[in-house]
C-alpha positions as CSV (number, residue, x, y, z in Angstrom):
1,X,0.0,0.0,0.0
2,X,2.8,2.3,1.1
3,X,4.6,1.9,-2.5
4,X,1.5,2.5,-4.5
5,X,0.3,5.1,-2.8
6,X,3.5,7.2,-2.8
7,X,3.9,6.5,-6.8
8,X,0.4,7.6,-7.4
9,X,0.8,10.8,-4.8
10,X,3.8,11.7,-6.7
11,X,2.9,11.2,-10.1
12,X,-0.7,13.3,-9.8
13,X,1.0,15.8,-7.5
14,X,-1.9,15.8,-5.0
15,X,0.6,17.0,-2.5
16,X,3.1,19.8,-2.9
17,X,5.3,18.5,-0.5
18,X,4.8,14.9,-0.3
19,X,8.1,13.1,-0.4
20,X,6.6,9.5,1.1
21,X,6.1,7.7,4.1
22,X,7.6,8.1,7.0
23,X,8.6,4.6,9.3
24,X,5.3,5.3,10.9
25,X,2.1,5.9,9.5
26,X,-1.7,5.9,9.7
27,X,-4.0,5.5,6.8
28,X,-7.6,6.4,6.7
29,X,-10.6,6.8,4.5
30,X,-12.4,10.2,3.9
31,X,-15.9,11.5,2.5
32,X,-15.3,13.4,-0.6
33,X,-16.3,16.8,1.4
34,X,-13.5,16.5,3.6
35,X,-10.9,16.1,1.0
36,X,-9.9,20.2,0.9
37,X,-9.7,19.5,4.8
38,X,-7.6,16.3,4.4
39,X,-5.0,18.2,2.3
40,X,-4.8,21.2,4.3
41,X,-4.0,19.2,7.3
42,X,-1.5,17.0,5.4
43,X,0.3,20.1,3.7
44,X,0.8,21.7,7.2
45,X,1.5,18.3,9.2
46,X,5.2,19.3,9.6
47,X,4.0,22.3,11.8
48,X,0.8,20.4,13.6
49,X,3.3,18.2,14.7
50,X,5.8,20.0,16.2
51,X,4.2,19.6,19.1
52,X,2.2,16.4,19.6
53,X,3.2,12.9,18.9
54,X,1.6,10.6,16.8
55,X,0.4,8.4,19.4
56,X,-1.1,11.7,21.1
57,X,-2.5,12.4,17.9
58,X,-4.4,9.2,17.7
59,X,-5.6,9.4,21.0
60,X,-7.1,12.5,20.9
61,X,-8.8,11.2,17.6
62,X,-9.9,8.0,18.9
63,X,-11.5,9.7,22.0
64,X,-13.4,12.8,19.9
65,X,-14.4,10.0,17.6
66,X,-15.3,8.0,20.1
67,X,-13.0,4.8,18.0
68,X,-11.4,1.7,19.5
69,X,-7.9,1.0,19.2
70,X,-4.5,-0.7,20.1
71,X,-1.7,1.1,20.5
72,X,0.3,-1.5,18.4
73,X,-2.0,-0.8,15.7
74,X,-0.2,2.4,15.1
75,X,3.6,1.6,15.5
């Protein structure tokens, strides 16, 4: 999934600054309404993130969205 994904985000240039994957990850699925959202937030990730972790990130996600989850899940 990983592969594909980057080959198709670089070749369409969805992203501006999409270089690929980092060693962790999370993938999810979105309503077309949301996608102007979804890029926005992936465009500025480098700044969102400066300050929370990943795994804080996906807590505070799973418990607004009232989700279930393990934590290995994510690593």
């Amino acid at each position: 999934m990983k592969t594909s994904s980057v080959a198709l985000l670089k070749r369409e240039r969805f992203l501006n600054y999409f270089e690929g994957w980092a060693d962790g990850y999370y993938a999810g699925s979105i309503s077309p309404g949301h996608k102007k959202q979804c890029e926005d937030y992936i465009n500025n990730q480098e700044n969102h993130h400066s300050g929370i972790s990943l795994e804080e990130e996906m807590e505070k996600m799973a418990s607004k969205y009232d989700l279930s989850y393990h934590i290995n899940d994510w690593l």
